[in-house]
N, C-alpha and C positions, 0 to 999 in steps of 0.2 A: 395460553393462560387465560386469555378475557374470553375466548371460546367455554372454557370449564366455568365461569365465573356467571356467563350466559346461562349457562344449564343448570346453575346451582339453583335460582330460584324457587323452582319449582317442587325440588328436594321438601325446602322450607314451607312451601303452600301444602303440599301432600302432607307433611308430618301435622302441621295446623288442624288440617282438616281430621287426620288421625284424632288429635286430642280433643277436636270439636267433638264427632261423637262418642268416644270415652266420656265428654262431658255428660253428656245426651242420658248414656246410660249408666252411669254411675254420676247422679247430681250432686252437687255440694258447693261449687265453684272448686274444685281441686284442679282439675285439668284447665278453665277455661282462662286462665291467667298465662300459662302454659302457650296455647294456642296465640292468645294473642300476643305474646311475646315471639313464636314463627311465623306469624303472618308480618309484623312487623317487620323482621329482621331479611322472610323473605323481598317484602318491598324495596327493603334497605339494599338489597343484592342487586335485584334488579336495574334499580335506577340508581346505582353507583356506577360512576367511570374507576374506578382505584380497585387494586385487588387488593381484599382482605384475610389473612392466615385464617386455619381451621380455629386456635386459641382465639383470634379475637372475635369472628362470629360467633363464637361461643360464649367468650364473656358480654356481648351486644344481646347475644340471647338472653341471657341469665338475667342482667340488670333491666332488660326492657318487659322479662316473665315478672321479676320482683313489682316494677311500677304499676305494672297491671294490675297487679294481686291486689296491693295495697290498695288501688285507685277503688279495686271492686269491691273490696272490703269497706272500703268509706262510703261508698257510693249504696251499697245492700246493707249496711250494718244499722239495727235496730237506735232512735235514738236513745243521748246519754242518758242512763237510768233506768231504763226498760227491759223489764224481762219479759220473754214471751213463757206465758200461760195457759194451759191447756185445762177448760173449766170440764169440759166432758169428754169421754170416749169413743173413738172413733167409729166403735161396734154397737152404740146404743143404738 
């Protein structure tokens, strides 16, 4: 069981890396919340002594994908009151 537990890590790194370049090529911040919610969680694998069920790395995923989003959303979000304007065309 801690043999399987050992190997999961890297599961979680590879999928990360997956949604890093989905990020890459489709921008927006959609996947990179995502990502670092598997990078996280693979860490979390890694350097745990304790085994965890498929459910609760999942739920660890999900709520540490959420923190992300939100963090990144606060973090790149235009300040309060501002909207972005575009005075010319790209093609002029």
């Amino acid at each position: 069981m801690i043999l399987d537990l050992v190997l999961l890590w890297w599961v979680w790194m590879a999928f990360a890396l997956v949604l890093v370049i989905l990020e890459v090529a489709i921008p927006g911040f959609i996947f990179l919340g995502f990502a670092i919610g598997a990078a996280i969680t693979g860490l979390l694998v890694l350097f745990s002594l304790f085994t965890m069920g498929a459910a609760v790395l999942l739920l660890i995923f999900a709520g540490l994908s959420l923190l992300a989003w939100l963090g990144l959303r606060h973090f790149f979000a235009l300040p309060a009151g501002q909207v972005k304007k575009f005075d010319r065309d790209i093609n002029d």
